[in-house]
mmCIF file as gemmi writes it, N, C-alpha and C atoms, coordinates in Angstrom:
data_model
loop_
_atom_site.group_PDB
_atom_site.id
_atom_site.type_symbol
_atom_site.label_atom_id
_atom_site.label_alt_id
_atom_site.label_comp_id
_atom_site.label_asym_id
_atom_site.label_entity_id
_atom_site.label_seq_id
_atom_site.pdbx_PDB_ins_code
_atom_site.Cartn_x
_atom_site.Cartn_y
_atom_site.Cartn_z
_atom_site.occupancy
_atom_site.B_iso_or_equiv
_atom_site.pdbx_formal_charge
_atom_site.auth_seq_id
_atom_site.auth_asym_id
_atom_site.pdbx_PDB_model_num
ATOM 1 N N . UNK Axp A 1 ? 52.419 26.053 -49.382 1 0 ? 1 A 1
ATOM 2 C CA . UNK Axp A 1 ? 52.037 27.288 -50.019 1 0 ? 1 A 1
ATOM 3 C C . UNK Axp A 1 ? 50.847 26.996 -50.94 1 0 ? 1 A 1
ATOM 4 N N . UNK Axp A 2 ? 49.795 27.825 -51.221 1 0 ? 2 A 1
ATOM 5 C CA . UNK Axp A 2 ? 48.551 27.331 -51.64 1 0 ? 2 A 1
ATOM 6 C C . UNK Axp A 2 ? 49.009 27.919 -53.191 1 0 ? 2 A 1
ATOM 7 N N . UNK Axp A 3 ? 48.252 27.271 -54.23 1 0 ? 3 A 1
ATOM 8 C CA . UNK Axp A 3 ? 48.761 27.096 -55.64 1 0 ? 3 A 1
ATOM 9 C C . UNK Axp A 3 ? 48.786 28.656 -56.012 1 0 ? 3 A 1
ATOM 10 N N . UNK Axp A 4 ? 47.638 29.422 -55.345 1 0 ? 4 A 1
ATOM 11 C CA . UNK Axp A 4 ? 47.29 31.191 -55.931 1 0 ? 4 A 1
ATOM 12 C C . UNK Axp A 4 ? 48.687 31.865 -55.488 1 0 ? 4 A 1
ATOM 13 N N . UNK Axp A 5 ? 49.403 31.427 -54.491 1 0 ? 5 A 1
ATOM 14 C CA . UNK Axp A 5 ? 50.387 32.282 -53.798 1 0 ? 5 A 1
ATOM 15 C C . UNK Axp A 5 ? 51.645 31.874 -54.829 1 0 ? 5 A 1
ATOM 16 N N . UNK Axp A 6 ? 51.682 30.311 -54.731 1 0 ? 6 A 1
ATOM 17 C CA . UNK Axp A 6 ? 53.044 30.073 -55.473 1 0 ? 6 A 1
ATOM 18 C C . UNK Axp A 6 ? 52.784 30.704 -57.049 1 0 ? 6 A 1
ATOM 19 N N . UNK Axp A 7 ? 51.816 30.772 -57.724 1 0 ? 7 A 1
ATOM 20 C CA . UNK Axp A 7 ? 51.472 31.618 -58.956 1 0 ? 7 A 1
ATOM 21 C C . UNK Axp A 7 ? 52.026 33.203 -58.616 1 0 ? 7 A 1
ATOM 22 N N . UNK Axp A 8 ? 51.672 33.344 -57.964 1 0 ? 8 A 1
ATOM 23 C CA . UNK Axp A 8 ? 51.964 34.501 -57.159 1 0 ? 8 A 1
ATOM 24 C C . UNK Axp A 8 ? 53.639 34.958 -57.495 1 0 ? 8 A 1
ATOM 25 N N . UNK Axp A 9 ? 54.111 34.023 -56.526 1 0 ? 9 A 1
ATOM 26 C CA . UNK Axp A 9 ? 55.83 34.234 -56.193 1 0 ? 9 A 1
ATOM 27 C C . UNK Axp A 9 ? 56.4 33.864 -57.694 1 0 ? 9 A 1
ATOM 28 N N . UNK Axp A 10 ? 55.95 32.842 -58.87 1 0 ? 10 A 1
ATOM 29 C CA . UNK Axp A 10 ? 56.792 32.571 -59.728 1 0 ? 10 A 1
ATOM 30 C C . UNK Axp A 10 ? 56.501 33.436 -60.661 1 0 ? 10 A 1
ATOM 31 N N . UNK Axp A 11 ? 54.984 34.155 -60.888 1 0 ? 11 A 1
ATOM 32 C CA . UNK Axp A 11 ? 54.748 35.252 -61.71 1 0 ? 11 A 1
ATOM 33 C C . UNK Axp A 11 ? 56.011 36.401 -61.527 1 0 ? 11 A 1
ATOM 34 N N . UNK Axp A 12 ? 56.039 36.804 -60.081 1 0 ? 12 A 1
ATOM 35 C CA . UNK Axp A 12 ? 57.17 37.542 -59.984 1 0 ? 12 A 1
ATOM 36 C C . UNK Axp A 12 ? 58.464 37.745 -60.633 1 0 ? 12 A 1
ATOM 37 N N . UNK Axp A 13 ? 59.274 36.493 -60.494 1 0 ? 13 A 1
ATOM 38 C CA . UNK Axp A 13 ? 60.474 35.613 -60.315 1 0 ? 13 A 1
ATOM 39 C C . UNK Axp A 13 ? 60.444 36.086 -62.025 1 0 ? 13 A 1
ATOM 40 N N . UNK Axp A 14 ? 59.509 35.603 -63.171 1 0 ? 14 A 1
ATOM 41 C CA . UNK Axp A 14 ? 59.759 35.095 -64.113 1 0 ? 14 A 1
ATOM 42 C C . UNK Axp A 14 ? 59.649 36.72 -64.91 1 0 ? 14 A 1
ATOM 43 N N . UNK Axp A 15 ? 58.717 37.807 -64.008 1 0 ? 15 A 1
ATOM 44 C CA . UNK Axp A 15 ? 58.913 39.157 -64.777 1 0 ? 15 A 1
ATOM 45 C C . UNK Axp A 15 ? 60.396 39.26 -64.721 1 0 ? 15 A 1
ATOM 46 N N . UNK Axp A 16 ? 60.859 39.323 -63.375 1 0 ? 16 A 1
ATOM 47 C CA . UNK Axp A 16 ? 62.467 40.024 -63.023 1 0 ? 16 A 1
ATOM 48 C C . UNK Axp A 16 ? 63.277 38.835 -64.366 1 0 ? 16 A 1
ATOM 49 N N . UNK Axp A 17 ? 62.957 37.881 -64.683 1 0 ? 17 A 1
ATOM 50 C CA . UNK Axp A 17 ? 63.621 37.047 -65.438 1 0 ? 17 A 1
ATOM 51 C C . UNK Axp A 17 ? 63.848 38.054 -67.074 1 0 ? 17 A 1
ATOM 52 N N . UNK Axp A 18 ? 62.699 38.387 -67.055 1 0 ? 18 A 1
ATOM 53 C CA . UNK Axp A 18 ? 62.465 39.001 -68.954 1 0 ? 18 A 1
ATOM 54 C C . UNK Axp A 18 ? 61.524 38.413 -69.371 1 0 ? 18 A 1
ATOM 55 N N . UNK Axp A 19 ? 60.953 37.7 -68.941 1 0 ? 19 A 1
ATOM 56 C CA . UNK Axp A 19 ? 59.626 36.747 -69.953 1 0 ? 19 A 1
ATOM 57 C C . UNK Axp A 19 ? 58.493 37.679 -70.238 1 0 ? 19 A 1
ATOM 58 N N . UNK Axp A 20 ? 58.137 37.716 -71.693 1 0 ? 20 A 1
ATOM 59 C CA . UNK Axp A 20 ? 57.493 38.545 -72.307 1 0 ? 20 A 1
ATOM 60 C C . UNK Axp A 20 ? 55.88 38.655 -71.576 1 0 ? 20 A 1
ATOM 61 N N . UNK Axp A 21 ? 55.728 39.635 -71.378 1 0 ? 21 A 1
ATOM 62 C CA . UNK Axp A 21 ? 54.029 40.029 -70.985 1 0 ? 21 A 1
ATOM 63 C C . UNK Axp A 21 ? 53.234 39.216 -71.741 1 0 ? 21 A 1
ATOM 64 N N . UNK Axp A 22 ? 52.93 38.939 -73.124 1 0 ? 22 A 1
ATOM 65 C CA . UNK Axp A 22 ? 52.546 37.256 -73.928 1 0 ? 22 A 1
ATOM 66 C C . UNK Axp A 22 ? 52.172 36.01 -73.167 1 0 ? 22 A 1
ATOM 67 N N . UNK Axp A 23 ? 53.984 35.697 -73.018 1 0 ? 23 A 1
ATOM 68 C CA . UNK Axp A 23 ? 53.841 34.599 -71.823 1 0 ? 23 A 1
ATOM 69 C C . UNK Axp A 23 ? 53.297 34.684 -70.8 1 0 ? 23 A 1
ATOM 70 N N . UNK Axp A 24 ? 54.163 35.715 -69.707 1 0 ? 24 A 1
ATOM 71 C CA . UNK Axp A 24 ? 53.092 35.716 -68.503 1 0 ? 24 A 1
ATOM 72 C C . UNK Axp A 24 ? 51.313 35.798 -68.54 1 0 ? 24 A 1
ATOM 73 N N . UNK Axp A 25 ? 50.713 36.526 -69.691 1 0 ? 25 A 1
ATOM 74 C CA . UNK Axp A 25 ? 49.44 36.409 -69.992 1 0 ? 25 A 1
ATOM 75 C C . UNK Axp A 25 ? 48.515 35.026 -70.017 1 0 ? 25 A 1
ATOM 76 N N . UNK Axp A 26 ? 49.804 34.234 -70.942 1 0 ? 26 A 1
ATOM 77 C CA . UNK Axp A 26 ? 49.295 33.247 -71.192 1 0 ? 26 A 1
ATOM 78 C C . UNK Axp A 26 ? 49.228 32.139 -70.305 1 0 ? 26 A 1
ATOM 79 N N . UNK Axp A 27 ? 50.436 32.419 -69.361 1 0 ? 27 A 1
ATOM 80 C CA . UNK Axp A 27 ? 50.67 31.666 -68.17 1 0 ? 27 A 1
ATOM 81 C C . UNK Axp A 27 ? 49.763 32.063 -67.058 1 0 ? 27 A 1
ATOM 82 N N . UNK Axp A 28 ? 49.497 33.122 -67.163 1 0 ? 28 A 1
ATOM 83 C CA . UNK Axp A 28 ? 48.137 33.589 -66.012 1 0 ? 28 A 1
ATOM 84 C C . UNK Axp A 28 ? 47.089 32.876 -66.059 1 0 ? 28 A 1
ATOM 85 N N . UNK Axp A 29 ? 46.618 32.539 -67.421 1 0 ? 29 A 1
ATOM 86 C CA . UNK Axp A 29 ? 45.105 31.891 -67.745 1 0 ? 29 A 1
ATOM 87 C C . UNK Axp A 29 ? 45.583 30.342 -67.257 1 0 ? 29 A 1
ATOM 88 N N . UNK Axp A 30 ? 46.814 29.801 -67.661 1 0 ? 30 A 1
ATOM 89 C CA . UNK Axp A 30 ? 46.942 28.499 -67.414 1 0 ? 30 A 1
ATOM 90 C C . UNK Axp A 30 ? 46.548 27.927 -65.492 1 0 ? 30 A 1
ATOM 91 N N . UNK Axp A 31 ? 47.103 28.756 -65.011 1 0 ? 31 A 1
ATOM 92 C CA . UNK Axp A 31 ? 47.217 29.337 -63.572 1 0 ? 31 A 1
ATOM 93 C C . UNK Axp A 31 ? 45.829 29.254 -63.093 1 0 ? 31 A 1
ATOM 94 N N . UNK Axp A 32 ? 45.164 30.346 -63.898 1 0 ? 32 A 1
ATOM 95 C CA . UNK Axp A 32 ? 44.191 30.475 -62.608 1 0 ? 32 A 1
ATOM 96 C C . UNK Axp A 32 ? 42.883 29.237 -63.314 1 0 ? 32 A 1
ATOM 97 N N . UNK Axp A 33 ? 43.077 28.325 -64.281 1 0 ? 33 A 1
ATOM 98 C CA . UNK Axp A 33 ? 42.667 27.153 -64.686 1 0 ? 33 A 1
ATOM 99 C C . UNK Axp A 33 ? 42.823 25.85 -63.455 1 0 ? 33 A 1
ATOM 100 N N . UNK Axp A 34 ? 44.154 26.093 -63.266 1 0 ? 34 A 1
ATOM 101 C CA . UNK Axp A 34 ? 44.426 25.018 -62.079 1 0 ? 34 A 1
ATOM 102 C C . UNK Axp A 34 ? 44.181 25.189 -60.872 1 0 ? 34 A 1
ATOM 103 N N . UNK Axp A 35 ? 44.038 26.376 -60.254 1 0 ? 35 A 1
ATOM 104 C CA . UNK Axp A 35 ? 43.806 27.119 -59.348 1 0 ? 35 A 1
ATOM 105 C C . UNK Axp A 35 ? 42.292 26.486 -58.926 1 0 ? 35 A 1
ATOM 106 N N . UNK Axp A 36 ? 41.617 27.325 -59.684 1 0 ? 36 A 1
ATOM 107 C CA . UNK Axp A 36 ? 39.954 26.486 -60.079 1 0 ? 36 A 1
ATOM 108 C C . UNK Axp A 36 ? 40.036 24.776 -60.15 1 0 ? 36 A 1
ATOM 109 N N . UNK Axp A 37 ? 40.54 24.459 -60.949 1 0 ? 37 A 1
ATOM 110 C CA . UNK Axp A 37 ? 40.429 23.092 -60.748 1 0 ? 37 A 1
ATOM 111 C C . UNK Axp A 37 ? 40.403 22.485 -59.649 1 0 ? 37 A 1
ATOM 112 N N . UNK Axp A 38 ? 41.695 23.011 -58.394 1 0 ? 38 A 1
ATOM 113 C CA . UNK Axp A 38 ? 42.203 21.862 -57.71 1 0 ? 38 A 1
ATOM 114 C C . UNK Axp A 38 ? 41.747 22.681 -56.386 1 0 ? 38 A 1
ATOM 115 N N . UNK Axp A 39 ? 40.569 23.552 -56.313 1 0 ? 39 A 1
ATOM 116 C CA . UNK Axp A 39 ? 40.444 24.966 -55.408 1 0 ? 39 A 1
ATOM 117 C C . UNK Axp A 39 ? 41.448 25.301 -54.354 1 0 ? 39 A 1
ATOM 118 N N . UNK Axp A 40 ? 42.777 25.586 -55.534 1 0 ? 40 A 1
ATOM 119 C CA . UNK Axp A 40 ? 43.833 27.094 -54.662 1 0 ? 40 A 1
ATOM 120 C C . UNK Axp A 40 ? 44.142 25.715 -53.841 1 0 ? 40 A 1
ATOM 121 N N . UNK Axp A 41 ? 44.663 24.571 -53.425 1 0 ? 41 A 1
ATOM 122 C CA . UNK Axp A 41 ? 45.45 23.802 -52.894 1 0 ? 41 A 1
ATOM 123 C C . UNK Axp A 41 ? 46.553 23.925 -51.988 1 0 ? 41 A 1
ATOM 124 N N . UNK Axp A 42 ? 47.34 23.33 -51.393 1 0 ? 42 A 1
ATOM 125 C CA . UNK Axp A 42 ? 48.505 23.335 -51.301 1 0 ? 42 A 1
ATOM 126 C C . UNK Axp A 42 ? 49.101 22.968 -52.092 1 0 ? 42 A 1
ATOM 127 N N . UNK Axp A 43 ? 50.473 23.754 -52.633 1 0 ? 43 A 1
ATOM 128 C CA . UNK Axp A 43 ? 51.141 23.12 -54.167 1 0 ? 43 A 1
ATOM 129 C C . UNK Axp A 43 ? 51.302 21.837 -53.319 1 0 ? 43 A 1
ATOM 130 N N . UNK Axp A 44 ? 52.158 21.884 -52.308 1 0 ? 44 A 1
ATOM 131 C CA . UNK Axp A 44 ? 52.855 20.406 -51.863 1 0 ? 44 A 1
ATOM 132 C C . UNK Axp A 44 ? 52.179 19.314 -52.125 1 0 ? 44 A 1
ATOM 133 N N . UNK Axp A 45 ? 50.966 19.188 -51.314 1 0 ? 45 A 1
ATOM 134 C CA . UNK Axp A 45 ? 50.013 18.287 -51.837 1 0 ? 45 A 1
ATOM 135 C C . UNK Axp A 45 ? 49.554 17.336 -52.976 1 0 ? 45 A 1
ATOM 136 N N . UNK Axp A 46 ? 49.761 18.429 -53.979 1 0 ? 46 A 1
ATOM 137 C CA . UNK Axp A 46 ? 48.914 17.632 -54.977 1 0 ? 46 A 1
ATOM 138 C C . UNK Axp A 46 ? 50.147 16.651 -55.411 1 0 ? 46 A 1
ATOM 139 N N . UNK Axp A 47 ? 49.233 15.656 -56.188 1 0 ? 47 A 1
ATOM 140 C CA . UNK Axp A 47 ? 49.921 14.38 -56.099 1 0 ? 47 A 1
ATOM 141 C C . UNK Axp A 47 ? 50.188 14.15 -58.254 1 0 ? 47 A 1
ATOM 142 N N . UNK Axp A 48 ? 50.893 13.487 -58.258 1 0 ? 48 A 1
ATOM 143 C CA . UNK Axp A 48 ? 51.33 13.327 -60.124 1 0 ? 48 A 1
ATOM 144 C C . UNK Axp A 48 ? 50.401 12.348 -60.437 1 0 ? 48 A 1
ATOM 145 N N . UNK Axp A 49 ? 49.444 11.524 -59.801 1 0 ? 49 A 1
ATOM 146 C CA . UNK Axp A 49 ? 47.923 11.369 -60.48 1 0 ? 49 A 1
ATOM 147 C C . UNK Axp A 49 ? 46.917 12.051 -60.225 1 0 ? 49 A 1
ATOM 148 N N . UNK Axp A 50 ? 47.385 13.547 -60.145 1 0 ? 50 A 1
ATOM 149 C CA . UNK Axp A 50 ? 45.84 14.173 -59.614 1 0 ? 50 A 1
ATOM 150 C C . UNK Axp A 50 ? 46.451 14.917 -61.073 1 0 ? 50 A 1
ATOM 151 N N . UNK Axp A 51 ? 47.611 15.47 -60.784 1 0 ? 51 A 1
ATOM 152 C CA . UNK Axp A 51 ? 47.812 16.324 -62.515 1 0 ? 51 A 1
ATOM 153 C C . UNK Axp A 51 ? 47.794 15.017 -63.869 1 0 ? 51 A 1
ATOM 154 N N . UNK Axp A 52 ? 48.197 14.207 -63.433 1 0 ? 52 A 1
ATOM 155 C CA . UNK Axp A 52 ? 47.737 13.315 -64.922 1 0 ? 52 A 1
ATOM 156 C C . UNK Axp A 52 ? 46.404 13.283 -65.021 1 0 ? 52 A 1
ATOM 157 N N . UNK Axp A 53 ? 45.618 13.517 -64.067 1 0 ? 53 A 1
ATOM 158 C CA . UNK Axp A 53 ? 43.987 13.175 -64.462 1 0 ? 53 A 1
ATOM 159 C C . UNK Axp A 53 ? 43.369 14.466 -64.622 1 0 ? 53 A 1
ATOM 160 N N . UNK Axp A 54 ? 44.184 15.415 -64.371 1 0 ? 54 A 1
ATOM 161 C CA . UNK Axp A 54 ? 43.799 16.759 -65.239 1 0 ? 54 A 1
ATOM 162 C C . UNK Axp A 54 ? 43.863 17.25 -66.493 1 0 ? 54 A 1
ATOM 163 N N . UNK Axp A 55 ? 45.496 16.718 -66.643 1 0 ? 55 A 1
ATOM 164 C CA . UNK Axp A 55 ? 45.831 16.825 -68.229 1 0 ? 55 A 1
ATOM 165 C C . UNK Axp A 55 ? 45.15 15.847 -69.33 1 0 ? 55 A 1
ATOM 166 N N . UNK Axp A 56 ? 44.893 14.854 -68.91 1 0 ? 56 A 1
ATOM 167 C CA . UNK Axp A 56 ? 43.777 13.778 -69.216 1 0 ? 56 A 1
ATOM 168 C C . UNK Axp A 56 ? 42.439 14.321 -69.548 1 0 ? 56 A 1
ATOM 169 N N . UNK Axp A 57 ? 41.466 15.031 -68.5 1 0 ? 57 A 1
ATOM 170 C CA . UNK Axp A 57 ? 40.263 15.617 -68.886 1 0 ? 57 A 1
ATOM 171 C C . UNK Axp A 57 ? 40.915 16.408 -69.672 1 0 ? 57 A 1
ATOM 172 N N . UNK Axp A 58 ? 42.055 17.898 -69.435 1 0 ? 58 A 1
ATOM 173 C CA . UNK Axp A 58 ? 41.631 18.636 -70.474 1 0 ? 58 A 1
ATOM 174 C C . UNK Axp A 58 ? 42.008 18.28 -71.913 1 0 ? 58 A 1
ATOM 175 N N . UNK Axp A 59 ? 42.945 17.019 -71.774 1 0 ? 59 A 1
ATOM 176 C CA . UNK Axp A 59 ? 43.051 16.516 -73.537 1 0 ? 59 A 1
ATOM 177 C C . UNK Axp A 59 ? 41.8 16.385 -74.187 1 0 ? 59 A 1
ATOM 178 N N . UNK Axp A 60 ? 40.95 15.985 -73.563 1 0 ? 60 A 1
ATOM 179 C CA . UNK Axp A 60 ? 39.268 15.859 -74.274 1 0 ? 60 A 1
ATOM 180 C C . UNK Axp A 60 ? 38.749 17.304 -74.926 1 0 ? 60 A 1
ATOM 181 N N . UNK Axp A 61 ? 38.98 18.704 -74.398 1 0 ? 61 A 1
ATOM 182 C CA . UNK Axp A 61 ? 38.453 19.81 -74.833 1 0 ? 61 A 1
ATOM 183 C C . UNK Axp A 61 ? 39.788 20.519 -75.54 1 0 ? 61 A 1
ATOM 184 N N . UNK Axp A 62 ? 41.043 20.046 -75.281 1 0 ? 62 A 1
ATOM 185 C CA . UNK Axp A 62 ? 42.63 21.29 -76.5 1 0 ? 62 A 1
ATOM 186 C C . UNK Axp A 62 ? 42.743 20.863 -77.141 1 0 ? 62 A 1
ATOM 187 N N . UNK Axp A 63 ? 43.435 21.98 -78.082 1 0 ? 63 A 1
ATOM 188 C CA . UNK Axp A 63 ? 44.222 21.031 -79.282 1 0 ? 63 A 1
ATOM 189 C C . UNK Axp A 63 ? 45.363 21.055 -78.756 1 0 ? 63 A 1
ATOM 190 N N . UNK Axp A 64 ? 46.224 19.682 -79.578 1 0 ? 64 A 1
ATOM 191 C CA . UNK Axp A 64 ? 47.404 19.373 -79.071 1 0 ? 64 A 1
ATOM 192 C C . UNK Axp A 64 ? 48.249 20.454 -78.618 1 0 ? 64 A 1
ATOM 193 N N . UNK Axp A 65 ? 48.515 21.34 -79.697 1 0 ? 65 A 1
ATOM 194 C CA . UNK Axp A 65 ? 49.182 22.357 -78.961 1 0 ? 65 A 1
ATOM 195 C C . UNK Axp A 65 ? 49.082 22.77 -77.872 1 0 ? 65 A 1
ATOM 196 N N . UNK Axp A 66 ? 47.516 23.425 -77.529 1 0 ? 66 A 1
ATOM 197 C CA . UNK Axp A 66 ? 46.901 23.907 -76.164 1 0 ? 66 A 1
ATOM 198 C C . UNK Axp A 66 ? 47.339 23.307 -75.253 1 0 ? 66 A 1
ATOM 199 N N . UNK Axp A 67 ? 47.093 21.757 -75.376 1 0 ? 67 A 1
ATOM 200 C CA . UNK Axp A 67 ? 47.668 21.221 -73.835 1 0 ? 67 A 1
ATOM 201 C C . UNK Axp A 67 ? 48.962 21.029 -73.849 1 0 ? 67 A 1
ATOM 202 N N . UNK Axp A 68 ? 50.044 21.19 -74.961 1 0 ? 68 A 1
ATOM 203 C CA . UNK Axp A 68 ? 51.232 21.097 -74.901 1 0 ? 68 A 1
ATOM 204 C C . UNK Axp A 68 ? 51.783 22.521 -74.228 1 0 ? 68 A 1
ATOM 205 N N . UNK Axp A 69 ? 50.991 23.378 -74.464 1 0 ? 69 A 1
ATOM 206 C CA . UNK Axp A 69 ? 51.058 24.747 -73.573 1 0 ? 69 A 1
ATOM 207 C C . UNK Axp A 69 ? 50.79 24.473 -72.123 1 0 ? 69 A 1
ATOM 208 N N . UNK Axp A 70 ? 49.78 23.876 -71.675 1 0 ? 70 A 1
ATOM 209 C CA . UNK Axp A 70 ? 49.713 23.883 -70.576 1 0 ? 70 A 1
ATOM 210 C C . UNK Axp A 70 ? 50.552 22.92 -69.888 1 0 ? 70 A 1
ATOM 211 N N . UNK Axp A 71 ? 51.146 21.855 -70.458 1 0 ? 71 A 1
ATOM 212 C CA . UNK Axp A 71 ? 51.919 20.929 -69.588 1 0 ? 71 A 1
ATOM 213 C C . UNK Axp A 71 ? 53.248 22.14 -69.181 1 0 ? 71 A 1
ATOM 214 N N . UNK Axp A 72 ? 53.723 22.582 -70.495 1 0 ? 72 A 1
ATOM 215 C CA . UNK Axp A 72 ? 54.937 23.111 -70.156 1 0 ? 72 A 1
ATOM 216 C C . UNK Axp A 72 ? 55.239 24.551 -69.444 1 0 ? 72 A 1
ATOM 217 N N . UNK Axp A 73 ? 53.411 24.861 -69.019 1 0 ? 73 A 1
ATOM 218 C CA . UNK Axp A 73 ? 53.56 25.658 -67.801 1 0 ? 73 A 1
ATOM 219 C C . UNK Axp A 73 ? 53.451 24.65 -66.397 1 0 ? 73 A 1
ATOM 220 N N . UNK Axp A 74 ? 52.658 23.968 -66.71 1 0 ? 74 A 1
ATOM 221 C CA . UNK Axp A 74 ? 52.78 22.626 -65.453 1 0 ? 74 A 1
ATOM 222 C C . UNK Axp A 74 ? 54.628 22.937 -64.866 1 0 ? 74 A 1
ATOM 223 N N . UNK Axp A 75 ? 55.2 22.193 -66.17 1 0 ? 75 A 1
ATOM 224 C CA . UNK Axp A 75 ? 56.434 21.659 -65.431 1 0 ? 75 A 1
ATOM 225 C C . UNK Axp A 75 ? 56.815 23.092 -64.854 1 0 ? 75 A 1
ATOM 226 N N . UNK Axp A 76 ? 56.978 23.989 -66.016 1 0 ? 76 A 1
ATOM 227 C CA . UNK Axp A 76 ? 57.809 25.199 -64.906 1 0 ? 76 A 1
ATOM 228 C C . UNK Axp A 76 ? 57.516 25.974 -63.766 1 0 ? 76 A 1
ATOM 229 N N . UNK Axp A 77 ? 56.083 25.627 -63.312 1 0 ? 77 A 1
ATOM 230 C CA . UNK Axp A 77 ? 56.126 26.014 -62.271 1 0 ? 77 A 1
ATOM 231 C C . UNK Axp A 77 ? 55.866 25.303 -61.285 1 0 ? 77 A 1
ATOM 232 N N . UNK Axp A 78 ? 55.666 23.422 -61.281 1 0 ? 78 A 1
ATOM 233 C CA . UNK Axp A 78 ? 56.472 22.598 -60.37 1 0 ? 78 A 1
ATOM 234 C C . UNK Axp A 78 ? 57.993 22.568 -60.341 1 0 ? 78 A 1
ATOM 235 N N . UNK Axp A 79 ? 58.658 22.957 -61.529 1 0 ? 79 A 1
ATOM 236 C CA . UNK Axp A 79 ? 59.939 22.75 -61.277 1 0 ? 79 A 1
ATOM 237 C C . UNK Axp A 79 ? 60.32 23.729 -59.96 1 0 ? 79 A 1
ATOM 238 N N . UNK Axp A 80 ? 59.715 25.51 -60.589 1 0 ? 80 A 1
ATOM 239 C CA . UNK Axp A 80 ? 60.795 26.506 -59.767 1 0 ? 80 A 1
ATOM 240 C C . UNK Axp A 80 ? 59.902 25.839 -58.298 1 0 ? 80 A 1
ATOM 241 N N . UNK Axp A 81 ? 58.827 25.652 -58.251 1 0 ? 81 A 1
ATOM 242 C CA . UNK Axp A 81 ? 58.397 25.377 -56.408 1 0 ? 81 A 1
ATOM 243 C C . UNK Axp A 81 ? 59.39 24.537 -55.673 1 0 ? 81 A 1
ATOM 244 N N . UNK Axp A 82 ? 60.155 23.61 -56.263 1 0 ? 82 A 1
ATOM 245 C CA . UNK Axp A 82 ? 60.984 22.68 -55.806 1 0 ? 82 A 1
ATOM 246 C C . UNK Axp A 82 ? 62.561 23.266 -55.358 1 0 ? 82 A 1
């Protein structure tokens, strides 16, 4: 499934869940960041040194927080793909 689609299906999943319009907002930008990055991929594909060497560059431009935001959209939406 290519990364725009699975964004796609877990955006869904996580409205029917309750997660505040905030989050999903904020999770959208994280999204279509990686999307761009890795151009729309197969999730399956990508490999846990292609996302360490992402989270890596973008530690150079966030603040801690920022990328602590983005890891912990990382995990949840490798987790639900699994």
């Amino acid at each position: 499934m290519l990364l725009s689609r699975a964004w796609e299906k877990y955006e869904s999943d996580k409205k029917i869940e309750g997660f505040s319009p905030h989050t999903l907002k904020a999770y959208r930008l994280q999204a279509t960041l990686l999307i761009r990055h890795f151009n729309d991929i197969e999730i399956g594909t990508l490999t846990t040194e292609q996302l360490k060497s992402y989270l890596s560059e973008s530690s150079e431009q966030l603040k801690p927080s920022s990328l602590a935001h983005r890891i912990r959209f990382m995990k949840s939406l490798f987790r639900w793909s699994h």
